[in-house]
C-alpha positions as CSV (number, residue, x, y, z in Angstrom):
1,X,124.6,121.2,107.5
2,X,124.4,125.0,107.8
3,X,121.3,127.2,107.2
4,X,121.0,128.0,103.9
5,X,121.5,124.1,103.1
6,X,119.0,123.4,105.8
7,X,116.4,126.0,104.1
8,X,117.4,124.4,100.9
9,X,115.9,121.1,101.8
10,X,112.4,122.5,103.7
11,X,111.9,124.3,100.4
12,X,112.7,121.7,97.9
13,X,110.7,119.1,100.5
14,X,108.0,121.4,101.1
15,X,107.6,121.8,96.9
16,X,108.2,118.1,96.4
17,X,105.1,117.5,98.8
18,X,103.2,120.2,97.5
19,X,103.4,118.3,94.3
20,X,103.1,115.0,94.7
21,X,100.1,116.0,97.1
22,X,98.7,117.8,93.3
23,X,100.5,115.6,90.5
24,X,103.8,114.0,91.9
25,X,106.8,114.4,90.8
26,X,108.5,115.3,94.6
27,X,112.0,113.3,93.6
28,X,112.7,115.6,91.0
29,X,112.8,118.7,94.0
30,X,113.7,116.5,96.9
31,X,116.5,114.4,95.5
32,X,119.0,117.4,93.4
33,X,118.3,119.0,96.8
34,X,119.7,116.8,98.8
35,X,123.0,116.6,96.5
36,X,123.4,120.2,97.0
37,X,123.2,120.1,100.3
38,X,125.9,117.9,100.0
39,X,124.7,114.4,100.6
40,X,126.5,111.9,98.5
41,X,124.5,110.4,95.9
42,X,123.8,107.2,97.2
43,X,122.9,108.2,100.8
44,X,120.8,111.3,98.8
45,X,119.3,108.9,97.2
46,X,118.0,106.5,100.1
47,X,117.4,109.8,102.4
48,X,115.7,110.8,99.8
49,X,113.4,107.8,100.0
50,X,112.8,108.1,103.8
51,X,111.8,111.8,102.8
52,X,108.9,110.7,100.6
53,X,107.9,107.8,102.2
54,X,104.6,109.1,104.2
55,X,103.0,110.4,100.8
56,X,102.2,107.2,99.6
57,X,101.6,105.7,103.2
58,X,99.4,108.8,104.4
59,X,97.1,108.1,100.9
60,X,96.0,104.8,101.7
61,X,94.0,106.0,104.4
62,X,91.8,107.0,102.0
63,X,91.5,103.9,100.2
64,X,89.6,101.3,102.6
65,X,86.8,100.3,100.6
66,X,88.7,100.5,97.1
67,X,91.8,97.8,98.6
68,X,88.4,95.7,100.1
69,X,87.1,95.1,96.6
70,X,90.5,93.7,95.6
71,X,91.5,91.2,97.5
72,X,92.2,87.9,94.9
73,X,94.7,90.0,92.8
74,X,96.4,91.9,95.9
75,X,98.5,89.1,98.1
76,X,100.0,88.3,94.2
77,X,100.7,91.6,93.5
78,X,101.5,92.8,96.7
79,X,104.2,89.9,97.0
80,X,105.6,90.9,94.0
81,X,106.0,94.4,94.9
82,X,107.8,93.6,98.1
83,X,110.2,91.2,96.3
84,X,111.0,93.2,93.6
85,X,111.4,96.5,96.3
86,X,113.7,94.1,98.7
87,X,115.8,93.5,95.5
88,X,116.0,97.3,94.2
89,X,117.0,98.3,98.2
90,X,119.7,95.8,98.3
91,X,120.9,96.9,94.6
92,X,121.1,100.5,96.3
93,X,123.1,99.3,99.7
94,X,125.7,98.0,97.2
95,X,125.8,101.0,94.8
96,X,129.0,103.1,94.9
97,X,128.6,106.7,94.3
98,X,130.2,106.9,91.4
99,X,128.2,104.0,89.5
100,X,125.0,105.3,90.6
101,X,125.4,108.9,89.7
102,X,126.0,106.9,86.6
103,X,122.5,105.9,86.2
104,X,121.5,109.0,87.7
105,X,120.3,111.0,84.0
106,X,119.3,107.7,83.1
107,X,116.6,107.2,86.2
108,X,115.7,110.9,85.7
109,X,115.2,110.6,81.7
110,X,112.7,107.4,82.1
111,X,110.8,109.2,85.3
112,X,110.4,112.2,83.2
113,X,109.1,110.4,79.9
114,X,107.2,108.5,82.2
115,X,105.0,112.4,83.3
116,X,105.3,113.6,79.6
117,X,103.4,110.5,77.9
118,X,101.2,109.3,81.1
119,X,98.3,110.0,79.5
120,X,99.2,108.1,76.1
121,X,100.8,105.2,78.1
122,X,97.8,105.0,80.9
123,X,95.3,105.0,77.8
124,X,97.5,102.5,75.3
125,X,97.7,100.2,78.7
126,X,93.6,100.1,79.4
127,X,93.1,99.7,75.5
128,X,95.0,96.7,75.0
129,X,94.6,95.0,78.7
130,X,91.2,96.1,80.0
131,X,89.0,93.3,81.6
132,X,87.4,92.8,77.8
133,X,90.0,91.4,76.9
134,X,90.5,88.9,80.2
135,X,93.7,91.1,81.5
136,X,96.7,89.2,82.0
137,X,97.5,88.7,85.6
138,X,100.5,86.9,85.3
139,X,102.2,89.4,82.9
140,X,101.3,92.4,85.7
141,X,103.3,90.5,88.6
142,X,105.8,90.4,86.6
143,X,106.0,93.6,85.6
144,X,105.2,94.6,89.1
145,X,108.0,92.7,90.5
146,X,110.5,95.0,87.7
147,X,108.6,98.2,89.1
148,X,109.6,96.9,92.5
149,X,113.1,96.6,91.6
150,X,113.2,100.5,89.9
151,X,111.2,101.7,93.0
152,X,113.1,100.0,95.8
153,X,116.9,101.3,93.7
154,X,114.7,105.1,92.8
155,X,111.7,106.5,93.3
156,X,110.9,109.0,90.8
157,X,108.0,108.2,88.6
158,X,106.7,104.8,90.3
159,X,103.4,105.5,90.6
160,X,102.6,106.5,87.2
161,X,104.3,103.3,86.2
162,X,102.4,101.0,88.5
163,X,99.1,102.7,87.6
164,X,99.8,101.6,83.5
165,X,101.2,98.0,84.7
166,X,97.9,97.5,87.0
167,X,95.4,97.7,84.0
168,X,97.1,94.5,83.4
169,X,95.3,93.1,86.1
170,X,91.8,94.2,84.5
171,X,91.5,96.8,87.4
172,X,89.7,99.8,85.3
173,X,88.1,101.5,88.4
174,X,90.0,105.2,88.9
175,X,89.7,105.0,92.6
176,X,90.7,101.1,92.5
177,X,93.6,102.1,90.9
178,X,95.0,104.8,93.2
179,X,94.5,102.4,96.4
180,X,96.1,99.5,94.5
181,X,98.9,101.9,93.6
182,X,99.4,103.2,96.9
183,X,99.3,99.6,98.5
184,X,102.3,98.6,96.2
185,X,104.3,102.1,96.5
186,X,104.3,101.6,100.1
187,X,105.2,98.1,100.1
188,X,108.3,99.0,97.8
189,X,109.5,101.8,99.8
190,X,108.9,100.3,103.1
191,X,110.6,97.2,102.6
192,X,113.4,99.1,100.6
193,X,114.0,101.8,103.7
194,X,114.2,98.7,106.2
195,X,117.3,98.0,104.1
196,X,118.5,101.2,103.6
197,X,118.1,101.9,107.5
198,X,119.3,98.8,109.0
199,X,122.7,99.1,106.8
200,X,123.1,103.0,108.0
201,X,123.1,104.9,104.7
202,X,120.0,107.3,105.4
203,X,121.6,110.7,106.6
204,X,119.2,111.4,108.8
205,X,119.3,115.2,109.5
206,X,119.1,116.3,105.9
207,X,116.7,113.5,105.4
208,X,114.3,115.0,108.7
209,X,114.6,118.4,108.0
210,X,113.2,117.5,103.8
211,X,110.6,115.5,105.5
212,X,109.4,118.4,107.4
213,X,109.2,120.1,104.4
214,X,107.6,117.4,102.6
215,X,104.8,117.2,105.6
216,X,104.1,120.7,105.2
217,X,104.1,120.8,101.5
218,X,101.5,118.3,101.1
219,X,99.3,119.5,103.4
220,X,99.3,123.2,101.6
221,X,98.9,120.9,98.5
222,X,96.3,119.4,99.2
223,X,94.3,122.7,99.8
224,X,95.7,124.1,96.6
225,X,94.8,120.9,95.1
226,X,91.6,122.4,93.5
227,X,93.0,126.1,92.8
228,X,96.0,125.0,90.6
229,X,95.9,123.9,87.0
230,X,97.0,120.3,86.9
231,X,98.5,120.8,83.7
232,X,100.5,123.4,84.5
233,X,102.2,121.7,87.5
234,X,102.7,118.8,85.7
235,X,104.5,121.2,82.7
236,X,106.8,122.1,85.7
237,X,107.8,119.0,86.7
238,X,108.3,117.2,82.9
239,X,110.8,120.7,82.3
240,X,112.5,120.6,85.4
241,X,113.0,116.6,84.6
242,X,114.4,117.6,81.5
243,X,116.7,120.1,82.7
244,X,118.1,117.9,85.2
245,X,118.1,114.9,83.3
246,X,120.5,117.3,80.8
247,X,122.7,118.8,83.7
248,X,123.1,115.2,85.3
249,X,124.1,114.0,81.7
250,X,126.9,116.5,81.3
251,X,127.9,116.5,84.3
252,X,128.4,112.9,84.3
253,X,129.2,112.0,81.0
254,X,130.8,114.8,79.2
């Protein structure tokens, strides 16, 4: 790795951690980085992982009380998300590059539908699972376990996802919600990067040096948290999903 790939990386991780520390979104800087830098996909892919990792980690520090108040629907949950994440880590040890930069635009198209229609999909979700109408527990550890899956084989997007699939569980409470979140993102990652680690395909200089940028990123985030338009953040990340998504496509496919 020379310099300018090295720079490469601390910017694209210090943006990705800038905004995922404001809206998420970090994969879509962090992980076309990481190709340029000239990682192969798969091992971009799970350094990628290791890069965002702490985000999720570092939030539920913050979420003490919140987790306390949920502790009948978490072990369920909770083991769901860690089956589902062991699967999606061993589905990415036995990728080949070629098939996964296959379902590359595909993993990139449903993360960025997932940022443009949050807000419809967050609001459908509480309007036809809220508590008034009894949740439905059994259909959210399921669906947990098929999050697990997509978060343990790629990252981008998972907590947007979980945060629609936990109303199913009749948890309505905003703050509830993020710790919940945060539990299960961690659990996916963690137990998907034991895989990815123990069977060597983390590249772990290009995967340090994004992490540094990723630490210093979300710290400047966080501060900047208040001064930036969400909206316009969150504009970035659906066009820059897009454009990928469409340079991915024809790279791939045409």
């Amino acid at each position: 790795m020379d310099i300018w790939q090295g720079l490469l990386l601390v910017g694209a991780g210090a943006l990705g951690g800038a905004a995922n520390a404001i809206a998420g979104g970090g994969t879509f800087f962090t992980f076309p980085a990481l190709l340029a830098a000239g990682v192969p996909p798969v091992a971009a892919n799970a350094s990628n992982s290791f890069a965002i990792w702490p985000g999720h980690a570092l939030a539920l520090l913050s979420y003490g009380e919140e987790l306390g108040q949920r502790r009948k629907e978490l072990p369920r949950l909770m083991a769901a998300a860690v089956c589902g994440g062991a699967l999606g880590g061993w589905l990415m040890v036995h990728s080949t590059d070629r098939y996964f930069m296959q379902a590359v635009p595909w993993l990139l198209l449903s993360a960025t539908l997932a940022f443009a229609f949050k807000g419809q999909m967050l609001s459908f979700s509480h309007q036809l699972f809220s508590t008034r109408h009894g949740g439905k527990g059994a259909l959210a550890t399921f669906l947990t376990f098929a999050l697990g899956i997509y978060g343990g084989y790629f990252n981008a997007g998972l907590g947007i996802l979980l945060l629609a699939t936990l109303t199913l569980s009749g948890i309505e409470d905003t703050h509830e919600l993020n710790g919940v979140k945060n539990l299960l993102a961690t659990g996916i990652t963690t137990v998907s990067l034991v895989l990815l680690v123990a069977s060597s395909v983390i590249v772990w200089i290009p995967a340090l040096v994004t992490l540094a940028g990723a630490i210093v990123g979300g710290i400047l985030g966080g501060r900047l948290a208040r001064r930036i338009p969400r909206r316009w953040l969150e504009g970035t990340v659906i066009g820059l999903g897009s454009l990928l998504t469409m340079v991915y496509g024809f790279k791939v496919y045409a």
